[in-house]
C-alpha angles and dihedrals in degrees: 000000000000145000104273096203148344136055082335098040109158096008113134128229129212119225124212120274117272139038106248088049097078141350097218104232094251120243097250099053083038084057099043083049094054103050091051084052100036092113102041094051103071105088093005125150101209133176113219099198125183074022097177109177074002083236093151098050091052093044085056091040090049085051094049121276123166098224135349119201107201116199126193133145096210121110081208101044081041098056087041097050090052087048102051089046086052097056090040090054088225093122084115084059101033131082110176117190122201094211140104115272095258102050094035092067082054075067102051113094108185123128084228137358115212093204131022116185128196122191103168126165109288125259100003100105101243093132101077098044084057089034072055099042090039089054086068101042109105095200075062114088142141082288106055107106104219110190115189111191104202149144108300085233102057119101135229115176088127088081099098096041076064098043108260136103133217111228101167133024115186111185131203132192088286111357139036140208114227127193126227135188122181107244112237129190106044 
């Protein structure tokens, strides 16, 4: 796993111990994912919850983020994230949060976050209770850009009951990458 472009470009990344802790985003879908968001990305505040090797947050922050806020609540994906920041000299750009996504966005003080990613174990349903938790959030609004990377088969028909709506929806052999907004004015 490496850093595909930017400040970072080829350096590799190390991922956490241990097979069932995360499934590393691959290169191709990092790079699809990368070219939709190309011009959101300079100057961007992101959460990269559910962060893993923290690989997404460091590719945004390689292109030119602001700030990425990487939440786990792994000791290992926790120990692996600081390390890859580390080695990617990125820490004055970097807050990771050993915490569970939920209350890890309890943790986040910005007045708005541009992208929020959420890369959360597949088919277990953790998406709504942080699409819940996000509704609330004031740095959250319609302009706020929510990407879910997820298995193509999981449904989420539930977005708008929680107040977001999918606006784009990019599949891949197995997963997909959907696109939310908050919907605001109702």
């Amino acid at each position: 796993m490496r850093v595909i472009a930017g400040e970072c470009r080829s350096m590799p990344l190390k991922t956490p111990e241990g097979d069932d802790i995360t499934r590393p985003t691959q290169d191709i879908i990092k790079e699809t994912l990368f070219n939709i968001l190309q011009g959101d990305i300079p100057g961007a505040v992101m959460i990269d919850l559910f962060a893993g090797s923290g690989q997404i947050g460091i590719e945004a922050l390689s292109r030119g983020a602001a700030k990425v806020y990487f939440i786990d609540n792994g000791r290992e994906p926790i120990k692996c994230i600081t390390d890859n920041v580390n080695f990617t000299k990125t820490t004055d750009r970097a807050v990771i949060l050993k915490a569970d996504a939920v209350s890890g966005l309890q943790s986040v003080y910005e007045k708005h976050v541009d992208i929020i990613y959420i890369d959360a174990p597949y088919m277990k349903g953790y998406e709504k209770n942080v699409l819940a938790q996000l509704s609330h959030m004031k740095y959250v609004d319609g302009e706020t850009l929510i990407i879910i990377e997820a298995d193509r088969k999981d449904d989420f028909g539930y977005t708008e009951d929680v107040g977001f709506e999918i606006f784009r929806r990019k599949e891949y052999k197995g997963n997909m990458h959907i696109f939310l907004r908050k919907i605001t004015g109702v």
